[in-house]
N, C-alpha and C positions, 0 to 999 in steps of 0.2 A: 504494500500500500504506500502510495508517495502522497504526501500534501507540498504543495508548490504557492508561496504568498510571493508576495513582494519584500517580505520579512523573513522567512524560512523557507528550506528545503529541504525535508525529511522524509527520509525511506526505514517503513519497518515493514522486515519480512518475518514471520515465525516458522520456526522449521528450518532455518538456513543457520549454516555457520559463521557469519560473516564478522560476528564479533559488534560489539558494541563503539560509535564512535561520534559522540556527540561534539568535541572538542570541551567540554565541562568535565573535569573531572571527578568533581562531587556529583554530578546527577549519573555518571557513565557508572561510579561504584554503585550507588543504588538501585542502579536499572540492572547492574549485575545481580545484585541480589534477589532483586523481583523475579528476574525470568530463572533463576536456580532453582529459586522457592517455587515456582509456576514447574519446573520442570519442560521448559522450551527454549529449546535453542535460537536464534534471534540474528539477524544481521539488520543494526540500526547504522546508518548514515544524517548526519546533519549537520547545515550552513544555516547562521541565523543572524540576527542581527543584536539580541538583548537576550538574556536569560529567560525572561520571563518569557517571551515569542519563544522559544529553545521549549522547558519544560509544559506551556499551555499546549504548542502543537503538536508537540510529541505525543500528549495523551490523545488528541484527538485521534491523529493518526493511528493508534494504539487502538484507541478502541474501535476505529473504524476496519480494522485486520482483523480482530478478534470477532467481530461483528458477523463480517463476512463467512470467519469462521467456521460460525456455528447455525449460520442459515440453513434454514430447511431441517435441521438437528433437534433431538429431546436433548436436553441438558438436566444438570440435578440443581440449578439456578440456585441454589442459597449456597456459602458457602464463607466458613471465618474461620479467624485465626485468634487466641492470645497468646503472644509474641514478646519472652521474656530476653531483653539482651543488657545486661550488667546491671547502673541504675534503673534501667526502663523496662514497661511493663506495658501493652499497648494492647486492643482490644482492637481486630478488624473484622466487621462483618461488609457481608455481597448478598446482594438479590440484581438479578440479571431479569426483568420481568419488564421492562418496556416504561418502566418510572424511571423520571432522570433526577437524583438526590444525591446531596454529601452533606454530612455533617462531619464536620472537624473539630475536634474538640482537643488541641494540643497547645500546652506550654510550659516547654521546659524552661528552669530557671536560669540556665548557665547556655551562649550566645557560642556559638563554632563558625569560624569563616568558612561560606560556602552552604552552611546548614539553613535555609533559609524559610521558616514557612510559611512566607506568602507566596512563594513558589511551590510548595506541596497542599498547600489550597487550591493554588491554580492549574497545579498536576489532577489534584482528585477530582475538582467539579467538571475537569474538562473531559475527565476519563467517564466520570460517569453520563454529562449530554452523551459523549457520542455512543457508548457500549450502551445507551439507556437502560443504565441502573443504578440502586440506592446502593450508595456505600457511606457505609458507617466508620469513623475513626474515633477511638476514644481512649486519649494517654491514663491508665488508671497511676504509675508513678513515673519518674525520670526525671533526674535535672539536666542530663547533659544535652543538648539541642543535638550531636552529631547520631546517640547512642536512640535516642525518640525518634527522630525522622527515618534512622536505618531500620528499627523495629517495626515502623511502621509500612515500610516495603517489604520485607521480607512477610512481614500479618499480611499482605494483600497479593503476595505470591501465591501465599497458598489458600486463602481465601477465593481468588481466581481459578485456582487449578481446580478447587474442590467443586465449584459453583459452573465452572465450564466444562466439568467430565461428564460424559453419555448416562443418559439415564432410559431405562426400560420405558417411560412414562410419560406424559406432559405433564411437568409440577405445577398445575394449576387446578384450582377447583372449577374454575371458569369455562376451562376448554381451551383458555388461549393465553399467552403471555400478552 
């Protein structure tokens, strides 16, 4: 999936080895850990102009692959994590259902260059319009900003993986997502 602005150009493919390369160091270790936790292999490319254009488009992009995905698929649509990494202790829930939500509920006390979370607000709302779905985040402890935001990827690796793996069923009462 490519997204092309006049601000960005970002390619993610899933399934590909390509390696992660956003030129952000801090978001490329993240993304590392997301797609570990997810259990997918990944070749990201991207040219951007601001950070913030960097990690909003990336999710779009993100979640418009994932999207693609699982068309036409049963999925087991819910799916979370609580996600313990030293001080931090982070709570990620996923419903994959055609509702596009985030709630973010994170702050840590202690500030990490490159740790930023108005950029992981603009990761999750962005990830969830385009995968339409609620994602929940919720720091139960942590002071350190690098150790919160990484636990917080790694909860939505695998909150992903669980909520995007094949289900026997349609998880709806409705009949339809």
């Amino acid at each position: 999936m490519r997204r092309k602005t006049k601000e960005t150009d970002i390619t993610v493919e899933l399934g590909s080895e390509g390696g992660i390369k956003t030129g952000d160091r801090v978001f490329d270790h993240l993304l590392t850990a997301l797609f570990f936790y997810m259990q997918q292999n990944v070749s990201i490319k991207a040219n951007y102009d601001l950070r913030h254009h960097l990690w909003e488009d990336l999710a779009i992009t993100l979640g418009e692959e994932l999207r693609e995905k699982i068309k036409g698929k049963k999925i087991a649509r819910f799916g979370n994590a609580i996600m313990p990494m030293d001080d931090a202790l982070v709570l990620v829930a996923v419903d994959i259902s055609g509702r596009a939500y985030a709630s973010v509920e994170l702050a840590p006390e202690e500030s990490e260059e490159g740790f930023e979370l108005t950029l992981v607000r603009e990761f999750l709302w962005a990830l969830a319009r385009s995968l339409n779905a609620t994602i929940h985040v919720k720091q139960l402890s942590g002071v350190n900003a690098h150790h919160v935001i990484e636990a917080v990827f790694k909860g939505l690796g695998v909150a992903l993986r669980l909520a995007l793996s094949e289900s026997e069923r349609l998880e709806s009462t409705k009949g339809v997502l």
